[in-house]
N, C-alpha and C positions, 0 to 999 in steps of 0.2 A: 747680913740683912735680917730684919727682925720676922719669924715667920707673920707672914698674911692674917687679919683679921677680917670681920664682918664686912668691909670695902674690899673693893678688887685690888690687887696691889697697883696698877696700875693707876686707879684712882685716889689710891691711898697715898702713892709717890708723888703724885700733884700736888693735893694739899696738904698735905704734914711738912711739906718744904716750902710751899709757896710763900709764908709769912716772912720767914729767913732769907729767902735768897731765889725770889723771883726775878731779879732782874742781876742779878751774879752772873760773870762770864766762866768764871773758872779754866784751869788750862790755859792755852795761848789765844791773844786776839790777837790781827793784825789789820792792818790796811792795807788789802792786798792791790790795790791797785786808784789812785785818786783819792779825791773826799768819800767821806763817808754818807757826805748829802749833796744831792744835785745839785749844780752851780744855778743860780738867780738868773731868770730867763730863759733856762736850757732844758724846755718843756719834754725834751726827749731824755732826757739823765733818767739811768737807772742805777741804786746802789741794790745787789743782791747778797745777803749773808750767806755763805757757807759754812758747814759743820762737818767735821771728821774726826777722827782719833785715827793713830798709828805713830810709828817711829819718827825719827826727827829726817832719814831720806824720804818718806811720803809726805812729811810737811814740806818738805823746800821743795820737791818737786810738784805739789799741788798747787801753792803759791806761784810757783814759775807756769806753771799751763794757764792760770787764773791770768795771769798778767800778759802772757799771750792773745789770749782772747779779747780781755780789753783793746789792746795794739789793733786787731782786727775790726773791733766793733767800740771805739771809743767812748760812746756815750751809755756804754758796762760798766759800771765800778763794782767791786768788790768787798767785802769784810769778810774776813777769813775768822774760826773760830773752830780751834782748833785743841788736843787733850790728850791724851791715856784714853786705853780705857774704862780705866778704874771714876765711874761719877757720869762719864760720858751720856746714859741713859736719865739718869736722874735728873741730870740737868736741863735734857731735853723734855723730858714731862712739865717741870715745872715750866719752861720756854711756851710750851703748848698751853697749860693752864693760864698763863698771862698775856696770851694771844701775839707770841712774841719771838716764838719759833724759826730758826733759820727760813730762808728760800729753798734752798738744796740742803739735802740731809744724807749725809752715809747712813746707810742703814744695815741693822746683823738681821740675818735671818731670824734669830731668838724671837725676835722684836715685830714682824713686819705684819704678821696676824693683827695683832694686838695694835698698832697703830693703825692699818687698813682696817679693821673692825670699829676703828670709831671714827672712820668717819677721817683722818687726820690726813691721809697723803692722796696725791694727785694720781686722777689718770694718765700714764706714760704713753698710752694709744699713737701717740704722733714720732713718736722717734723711729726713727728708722734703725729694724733687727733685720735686718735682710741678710748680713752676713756674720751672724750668729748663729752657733747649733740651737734648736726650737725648744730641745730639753729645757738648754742653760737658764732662756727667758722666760720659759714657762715656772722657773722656782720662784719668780718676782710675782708669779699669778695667783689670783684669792678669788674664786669664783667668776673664771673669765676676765677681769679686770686687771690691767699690768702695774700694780702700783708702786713694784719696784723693777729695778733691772740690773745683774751683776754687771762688779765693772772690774771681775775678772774670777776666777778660778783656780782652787789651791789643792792640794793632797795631803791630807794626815798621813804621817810617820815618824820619825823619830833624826835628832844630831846627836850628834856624839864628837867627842876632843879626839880628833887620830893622833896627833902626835903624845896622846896621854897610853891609848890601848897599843900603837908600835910600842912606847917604851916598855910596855911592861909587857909583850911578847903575844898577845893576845890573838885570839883569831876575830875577827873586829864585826859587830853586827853588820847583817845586809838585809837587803832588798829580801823576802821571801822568807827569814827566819821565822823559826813555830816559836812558841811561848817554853819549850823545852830547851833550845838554844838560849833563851834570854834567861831563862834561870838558871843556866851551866855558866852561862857569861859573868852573868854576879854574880855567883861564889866562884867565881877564878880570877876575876880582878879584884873582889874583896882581901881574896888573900894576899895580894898583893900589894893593894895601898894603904897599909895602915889601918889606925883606930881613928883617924882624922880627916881621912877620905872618904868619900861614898861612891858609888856605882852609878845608883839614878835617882833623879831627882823625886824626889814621892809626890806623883800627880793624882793617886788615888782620889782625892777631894775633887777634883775637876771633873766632872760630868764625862768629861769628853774620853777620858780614858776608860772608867766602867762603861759606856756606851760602846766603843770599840772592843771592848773582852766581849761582851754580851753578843757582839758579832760575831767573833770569832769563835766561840763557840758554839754557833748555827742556831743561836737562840734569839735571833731577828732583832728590830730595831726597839728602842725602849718605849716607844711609845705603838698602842696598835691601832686600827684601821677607824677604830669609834674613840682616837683621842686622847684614851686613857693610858697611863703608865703601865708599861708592862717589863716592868723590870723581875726576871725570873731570883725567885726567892733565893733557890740552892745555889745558883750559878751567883749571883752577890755576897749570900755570905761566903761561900769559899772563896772569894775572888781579895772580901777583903780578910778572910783568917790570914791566908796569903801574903798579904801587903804589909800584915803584923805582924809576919814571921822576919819578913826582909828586914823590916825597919830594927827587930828586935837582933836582926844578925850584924845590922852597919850597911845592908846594901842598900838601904832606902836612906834616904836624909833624914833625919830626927826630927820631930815636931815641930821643934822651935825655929829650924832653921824653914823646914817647908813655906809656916807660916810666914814666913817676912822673903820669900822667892819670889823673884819678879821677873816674869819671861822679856828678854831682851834688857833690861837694867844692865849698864855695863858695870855695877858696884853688885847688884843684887840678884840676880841670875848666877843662879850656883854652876851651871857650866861654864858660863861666860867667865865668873870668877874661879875655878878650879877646885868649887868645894865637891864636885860631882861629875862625872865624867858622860853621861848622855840624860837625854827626853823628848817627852815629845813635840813634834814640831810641825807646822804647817808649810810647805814650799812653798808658798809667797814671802816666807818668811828668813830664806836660804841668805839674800842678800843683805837685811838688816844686822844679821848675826854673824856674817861673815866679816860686815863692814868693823864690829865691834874687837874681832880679834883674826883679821886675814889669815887665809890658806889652813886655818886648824883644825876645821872641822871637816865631815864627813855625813854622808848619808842612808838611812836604813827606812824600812817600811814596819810599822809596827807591830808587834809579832802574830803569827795566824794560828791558831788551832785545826776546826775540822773546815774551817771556810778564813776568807780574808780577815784584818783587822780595819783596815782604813777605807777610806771615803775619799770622793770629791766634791766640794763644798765650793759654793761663791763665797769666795772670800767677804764678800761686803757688797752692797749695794746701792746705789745710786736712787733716791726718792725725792718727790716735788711737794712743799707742803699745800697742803690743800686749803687752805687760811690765806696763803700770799696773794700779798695783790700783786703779782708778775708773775704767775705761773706759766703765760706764755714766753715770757722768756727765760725762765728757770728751764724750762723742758730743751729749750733751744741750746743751753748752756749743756745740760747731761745728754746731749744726742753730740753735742763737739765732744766732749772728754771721750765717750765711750766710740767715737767713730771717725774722728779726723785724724791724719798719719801725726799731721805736727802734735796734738795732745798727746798722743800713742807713743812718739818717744819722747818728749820729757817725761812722762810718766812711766814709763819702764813696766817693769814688773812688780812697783811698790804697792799693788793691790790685786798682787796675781797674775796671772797670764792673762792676757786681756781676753777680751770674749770675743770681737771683731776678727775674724780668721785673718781679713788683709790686712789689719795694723799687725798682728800676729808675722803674717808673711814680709811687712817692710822691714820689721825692726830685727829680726834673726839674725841678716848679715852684722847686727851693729851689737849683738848681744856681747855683756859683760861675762867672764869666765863664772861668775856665780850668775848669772843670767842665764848659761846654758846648764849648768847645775841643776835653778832649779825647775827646768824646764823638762831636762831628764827626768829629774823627781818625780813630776807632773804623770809624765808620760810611761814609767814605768809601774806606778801604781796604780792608772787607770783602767788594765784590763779585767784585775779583777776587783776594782773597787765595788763598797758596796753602796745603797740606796740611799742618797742622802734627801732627809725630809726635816724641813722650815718644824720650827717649834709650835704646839696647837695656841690658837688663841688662849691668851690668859695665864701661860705659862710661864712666858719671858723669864721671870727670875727664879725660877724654880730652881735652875744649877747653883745659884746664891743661896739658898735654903740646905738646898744638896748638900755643899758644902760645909756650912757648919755640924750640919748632921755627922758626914764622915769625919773631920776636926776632932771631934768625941771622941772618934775610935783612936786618932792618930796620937792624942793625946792621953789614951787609958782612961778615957772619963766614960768612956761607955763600950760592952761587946760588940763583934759583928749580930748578934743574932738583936740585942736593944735598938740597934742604930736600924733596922730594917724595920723593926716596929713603929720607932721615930719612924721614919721614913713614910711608911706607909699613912699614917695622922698627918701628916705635910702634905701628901700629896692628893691626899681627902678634901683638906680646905681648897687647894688649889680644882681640883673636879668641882665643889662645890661650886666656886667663883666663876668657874669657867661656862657652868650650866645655868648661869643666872643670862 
């Protein structure tokens, strides 16, 4: 992404797109259930658009709950629209700038400031969280107002290929390893897979991994109490001299391959395809990648130092646009998905552990073997997870900027100590933006 200018990026994404491809679906559309326009004379038809991104088992099973709901409430329709999440945001900007924005919107935490901030999503006030923990709900909150609400709960850690670390005798990552086990780990499977194997997939560019070092090493979250980035200088460069040294040993994937790594892609995900033997992984996501290559993988929590490495994170959240003309029955629609048992198991755990403790309690006896996988996950790395906190207004794309910044380094086009300078210029326009 191009870094930010004089507009907010998020203003900038509206109209630098809007002339090209304001009314572009992109991704999947469907008809998830009847016409797409009310039948002639049937002054109660409603057609509601929904938007999500994820794998192809949360699209069949969202379509399948959607179509549900109609069966109950007939005069519901449906349009489904659906993606990656590669565009997913952009394309929702531009939705919104052409007053054209789904009814229901999944929503990422990165994101939910920054569209609650203008004004764009509805008050959830009316759904009933009765049996939800108050934490979880309150992540959807922006100054007292519920403008989102999860519709379910995941834990950062890490898969790994067991049947790659059996073969080659390994003592295999776990739950609680330090950062000293995972770098004895690779260089002892290095030595053993060749010059055409790797160890891990190089997620350094991803926010979400220096985010997690920086915790683990008891140096708090990246962002602090007044907003601003606080990513500690010494603890980044050495984190990525580090990530330079791997890569330059074969335990990290090489540039070229990084860049075209696609988590869950059953061609382009380097575990999934065998160029790399572990990374990191969110357990909501236990079942997607299981489904890609059954019974091969395995589970670990991401490495800790002088404190934990991983989080618990809503996975995604459920949002009402605030522009729709049905908002009362959009909320009506995210209060079934997130609280009725029927929605709760077709939808499984394709968006995390649900957040309704009773749907949680129906659906156990009927858990899949990666269902209770990744529910141990869940719950194994929850006691000492650490604080997880929604991205500040204005920020949303900053890990996309992030990203290219690190890219430089991955590719020798810049040191760890330039790329933190870089860095620190990125994240000045983005303060500035944010203070406007």
């Amino acid at each position: 992404m191009k870094k930010i200018k004089k507009k907010s990026v998020f203003v900038t994404a509206l109209m630098s797109m809007l002339l090209v491809s304001a009314c572009s679906s992109g991704g999947g559309e469907a008809q998830t259930s009847g016409s797409t326009q009310a039948k002639k004379g049937d002054a109660d038809a409603i057609t509601l658009t929904v938007a999500w991104w994820g794998s192809q088992s949360r699209h069949d099973a969202t379509i399948k709950a959607l179509e549900q709901y109609t069966a109950l409430h007939p005069n519901v329709k449906f349009q489904s629209q659906f993606s990656g999440w590669d565009g997913y945001f952009d394309k929702l900007a531009v939705q919104f700038s052409a007053n054209n924005a789904p009814d229901i919107i999944q929503m990422d935490a990165a994101y939910v400031n920054d569209y609650a901030g203008r004004d764009l999503l509805g008050d959830l006030k009316s759904i009933n969280v009765s049996d939800m923990e108050a934490g979880t709900v309150d992540s959807g909150k922006i100054k007292d107002v519920q403008y989102a609400i999860p519709s379910g709960v995941a834990a950062l850690g890490m898969v790994y290929d067991k049947s790659v670390v059996d073969k080659l005798g390994l003592t295999p990552p776990s739950f609680g390893w330090t950062w000293d086990d995972y770098f004895k780990f690779g260089e002892e499977a290095k030595a053993k897979l060749g010059s055409d194997k790797y160890v891990f997939v190089d997620q350094s560019a991803d926010l979400v991994d220096y985010t997690s070092y920086q915790y683990s090493m008891g140096k708090g979250y990246i962002f602090n109490d007044q907003n601003e980035l606080s990513i500690d200088k010494d603890t980044w460069v050495g984190y990525m001299t580090k990530m330079s040294e791997l890569r330059d040993k074969g335990i990290l994937t090489p540039a070229d391959i990084s860049a075209t790594d696609k988590e869950l892609d059953p061609q382009l995900d380097s575990v999934v395809n065998g160029t790399a033997v572990a990374r990191h992984l969110f357990s909501n996501q236990v079942g997607p990648i299981d489904a890609l290559k059954p019974g091969a993988f395995e589970f670990a929590s991401m490495p800790k130092g002088t404190e934990s490495g991983g989080w618990l994170k809503p996975s995604m959240f459920w949002s009402a646009n605030a522009q729709s003309k049905h908002q009362e029955e959009s909320l009506k629609v995210i209060d079934w998905l997130l609280n009725d048992p029927q929605a709760g198991e077709t939808l499984g755990l394709t968006r995390g552990t649900p957040v309704n403790k009773k749907v949680v309690e129906s659906l156990t006896p009927k858990f899949s073997e990666a269902d209770k996988v990744s529910l141990a996950f869940l719950e194994t790395v929850t006691p000492d997870a650490q604080p997880f906190i929604n991205d500040p207004k204005g920020w949303g794309s900053f890990k996309n900027d992030y990203k290219t910044v690190v890219e430089k380094v991955q590719f020798k086009q810049s040191t760890p100590e330039q790329a933190y300078e870089e860095l620190l210029k990125v994240a000045g326009q983005y303060a500035a933006e944010a203070g406007k």
